[in-house]
VODRENNU-5441 format. One record per residue (C-alpha): x, y, z; residue number from 1. Coordinates in nm, 2 decimals. Layout:
! residues N
x: X y: Y z: Z pos: NUM;
...
//
This chain:
! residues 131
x: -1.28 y: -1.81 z: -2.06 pos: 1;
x: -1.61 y: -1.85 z: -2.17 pos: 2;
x: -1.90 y: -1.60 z: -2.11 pos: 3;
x: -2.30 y: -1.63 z: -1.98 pos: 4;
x: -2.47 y: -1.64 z: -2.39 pos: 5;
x: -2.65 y: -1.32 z: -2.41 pos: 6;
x: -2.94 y: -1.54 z: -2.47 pos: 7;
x: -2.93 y: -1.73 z: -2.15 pos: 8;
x: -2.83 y: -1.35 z: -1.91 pos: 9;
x: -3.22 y: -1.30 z: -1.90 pos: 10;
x: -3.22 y: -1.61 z: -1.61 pos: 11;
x: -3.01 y: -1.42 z: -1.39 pos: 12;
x: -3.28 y: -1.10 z: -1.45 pos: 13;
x: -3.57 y: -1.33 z: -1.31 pos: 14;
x: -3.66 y: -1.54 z: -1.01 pos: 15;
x: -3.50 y: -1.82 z: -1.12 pos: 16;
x: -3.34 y: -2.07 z: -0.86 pos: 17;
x: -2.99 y: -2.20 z: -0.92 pos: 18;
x: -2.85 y: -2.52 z: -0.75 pos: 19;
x: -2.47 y: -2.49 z: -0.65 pos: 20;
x: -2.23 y: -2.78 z: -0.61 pos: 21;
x: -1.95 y: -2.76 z: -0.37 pos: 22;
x: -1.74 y: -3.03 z: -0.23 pos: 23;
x: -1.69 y: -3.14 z: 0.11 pos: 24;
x: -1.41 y: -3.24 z: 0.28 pos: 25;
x: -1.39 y: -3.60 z: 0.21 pos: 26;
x: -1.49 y: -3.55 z: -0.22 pos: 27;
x: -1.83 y: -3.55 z: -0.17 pos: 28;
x: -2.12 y: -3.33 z: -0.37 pos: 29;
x: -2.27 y: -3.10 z: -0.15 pos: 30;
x: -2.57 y: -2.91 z: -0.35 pos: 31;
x: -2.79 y: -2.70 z: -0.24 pos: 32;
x: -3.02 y: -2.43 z: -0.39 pos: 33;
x: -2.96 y: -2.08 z: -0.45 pos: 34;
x: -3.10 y: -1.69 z: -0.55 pos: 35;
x: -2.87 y: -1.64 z: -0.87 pos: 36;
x: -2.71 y: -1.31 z: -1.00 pos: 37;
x: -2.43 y: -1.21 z: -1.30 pos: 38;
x: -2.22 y: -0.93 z: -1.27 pos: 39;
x: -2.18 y: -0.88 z: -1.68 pos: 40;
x: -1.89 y: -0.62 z: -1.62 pos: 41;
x: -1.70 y: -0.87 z: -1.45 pos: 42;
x: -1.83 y: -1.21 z: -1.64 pos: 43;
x: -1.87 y: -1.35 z: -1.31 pos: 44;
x: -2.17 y: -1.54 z: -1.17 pos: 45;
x: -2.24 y: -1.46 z: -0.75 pos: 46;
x: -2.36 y: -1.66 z: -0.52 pos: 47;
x: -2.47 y: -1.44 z: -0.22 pos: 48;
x: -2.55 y: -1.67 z: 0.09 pos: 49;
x: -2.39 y: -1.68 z: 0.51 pos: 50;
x: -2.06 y: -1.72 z: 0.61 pos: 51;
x: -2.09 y: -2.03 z: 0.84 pos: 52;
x: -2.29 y: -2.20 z: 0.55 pos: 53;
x: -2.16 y: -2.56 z: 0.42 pos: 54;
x: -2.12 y: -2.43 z: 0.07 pos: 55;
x: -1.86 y: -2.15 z: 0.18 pos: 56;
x: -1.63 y: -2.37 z: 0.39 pos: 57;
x: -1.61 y: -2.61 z: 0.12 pos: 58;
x: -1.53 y: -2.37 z: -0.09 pos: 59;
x: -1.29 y: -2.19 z: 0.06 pos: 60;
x: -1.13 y: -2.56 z: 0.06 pos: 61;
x: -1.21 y: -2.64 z: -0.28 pos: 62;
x: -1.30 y: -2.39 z: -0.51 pos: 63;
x: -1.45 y: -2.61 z: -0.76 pos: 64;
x: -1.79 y: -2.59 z: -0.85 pos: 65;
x: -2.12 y: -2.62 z: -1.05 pos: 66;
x: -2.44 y: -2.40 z: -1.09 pos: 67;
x: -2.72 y: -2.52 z: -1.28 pos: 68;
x: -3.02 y: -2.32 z: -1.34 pos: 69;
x: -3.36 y: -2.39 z: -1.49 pos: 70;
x: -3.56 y: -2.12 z: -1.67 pos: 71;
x: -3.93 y: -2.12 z: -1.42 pos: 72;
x: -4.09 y: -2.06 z: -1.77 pos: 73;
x: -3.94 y: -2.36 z: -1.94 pos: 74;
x: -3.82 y: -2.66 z: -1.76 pos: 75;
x: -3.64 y: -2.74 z: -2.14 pos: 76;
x: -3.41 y: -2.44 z: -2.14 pos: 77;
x: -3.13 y: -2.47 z: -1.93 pos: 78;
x: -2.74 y: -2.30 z: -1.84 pos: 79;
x: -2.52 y: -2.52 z: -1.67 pos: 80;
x: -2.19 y: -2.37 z: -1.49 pos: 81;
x: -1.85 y: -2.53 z: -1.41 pos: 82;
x: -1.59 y: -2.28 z: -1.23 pos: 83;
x: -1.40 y: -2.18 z: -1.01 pos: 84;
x: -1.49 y: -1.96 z: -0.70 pos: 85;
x: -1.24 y: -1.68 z: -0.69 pos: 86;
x: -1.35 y: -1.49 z: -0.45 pos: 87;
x: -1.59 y: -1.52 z: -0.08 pos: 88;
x: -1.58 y: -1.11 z: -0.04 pos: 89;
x: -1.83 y: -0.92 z: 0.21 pos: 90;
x: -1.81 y: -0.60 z: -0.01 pos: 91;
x: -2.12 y: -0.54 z: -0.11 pos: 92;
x: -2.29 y: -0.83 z: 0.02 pos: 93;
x: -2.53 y: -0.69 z: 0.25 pos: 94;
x: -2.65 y: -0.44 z: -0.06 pos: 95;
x: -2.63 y: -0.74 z: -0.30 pos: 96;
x: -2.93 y: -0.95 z: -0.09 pos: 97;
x: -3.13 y: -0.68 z: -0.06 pos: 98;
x: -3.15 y: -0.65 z: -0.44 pos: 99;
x: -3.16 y: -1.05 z: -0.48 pos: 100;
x: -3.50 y: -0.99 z: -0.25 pos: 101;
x: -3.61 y: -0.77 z: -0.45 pos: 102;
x: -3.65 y: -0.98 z: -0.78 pos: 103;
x: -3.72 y: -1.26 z: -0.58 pos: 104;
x: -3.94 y: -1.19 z: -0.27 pos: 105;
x: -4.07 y: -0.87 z: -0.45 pos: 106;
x: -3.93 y: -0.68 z: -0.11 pos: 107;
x: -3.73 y: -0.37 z: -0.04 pos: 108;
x: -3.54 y: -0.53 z: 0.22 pos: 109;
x: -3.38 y: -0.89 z: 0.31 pos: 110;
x: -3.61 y: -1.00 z: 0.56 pos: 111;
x: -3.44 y: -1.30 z: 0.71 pos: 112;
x: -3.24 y: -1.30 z: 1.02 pos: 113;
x: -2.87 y: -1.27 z: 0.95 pos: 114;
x: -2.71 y: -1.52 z: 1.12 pos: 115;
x: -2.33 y: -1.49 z: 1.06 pos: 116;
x: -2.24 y: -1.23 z: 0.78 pos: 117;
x: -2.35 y: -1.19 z: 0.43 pos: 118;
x: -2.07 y: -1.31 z: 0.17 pos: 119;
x: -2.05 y: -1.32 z: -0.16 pos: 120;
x: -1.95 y: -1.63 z: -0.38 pos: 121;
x: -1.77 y: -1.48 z: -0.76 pos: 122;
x: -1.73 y: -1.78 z: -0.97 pos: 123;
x: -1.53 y: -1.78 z: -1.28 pos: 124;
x: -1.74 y: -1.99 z: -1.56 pos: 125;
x: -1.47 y: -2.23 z: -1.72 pos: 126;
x: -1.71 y: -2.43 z: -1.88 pos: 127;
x: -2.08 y: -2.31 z: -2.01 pos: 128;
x: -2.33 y: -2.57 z: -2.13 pos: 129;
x: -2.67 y: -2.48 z: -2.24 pos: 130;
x: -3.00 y: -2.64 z: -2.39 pos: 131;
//
C-alpha cells in the first residue's frame, strides 16, 4: 500500500484545497472540492464534510475514489490520490473540523451551520502519483 511521500505530507499541513471524486449512482464523476488532512499514524487521507452530502452517499455505494491536490504556492507541484474509502465514522469529526478551520479559516471554531452531522471520509491511498 503505498504512502503520502514525506515530501508531498507538508500539503496536508497548509491551506491547500483538495478536489474529491466520488461516483454516483449511475457511473458518473461527482467532484467537488474539499479542506484536506492525513492522519500519518494511520497512512490514511480524511475527508471531513456532512452526512447528507452527495460525496458520502456515493460513497457509502462506491467506495472508489480520487483526491487531487494542488500545492497554493506552486500550481506545478501536485499529489494525486486513488483509494478506497474505508471508513464514513463520526468519531472525532466534530473535533476534526474545528482543527481543519483552524489552518484554513485561521479560527478557533467551525463557524458554519451544521446541517446534518459531521463525518469523516478515511481513504486508503492505492495508488500515489506526484509531480
Amino acid at each position: 500500500m503505498p504512502m503520502i511521500p514525506h515530501g508531498y505530507r507538508d500539503l496536508f499541513e497548509k491551506p491547500t484545497v483538495a478536489h474529491v471524486v466520488t461516483l454516483n449512482e449511475d457511473g458518473s464523476p461527482h467532484a467537488t472540492p474539499v479542506w484536506i488532512d492525513y492522519d500519518e499514524a494511520s497512512d490514511r487521507v480524511l475527508v471531513n464534510t456532512e452526512r447528507h452530502r452527495r460525496k458520502t452517499w456515493n460513497v457509502q455505494a462506491r467506495p472508489d475514489v480520487a483526491v487531487s491536490l494542488t500545492d497554493p504556492g506552486d500550481p506545478y507541484r501536485w499529489l494525486s490520490i486513488t483509494g478506497t474509502v474505508e471508513d464514513v465514522t463520526t468519531n472525532g469529526a466534530r473535533e476534526h473540523i474545528d482543527e481543519l478551520a483552524r489552518r484554513y479559516m485561521d479560527v478557533e471554531s467551525y463557524p458554519n451551520e451544521i446541517e446534518s452531522e459531521r463525518v469523516k471520509l478515511l481513504v486508503r491511498a492505492d495508488e500515489v502519483l506526484t509531480g
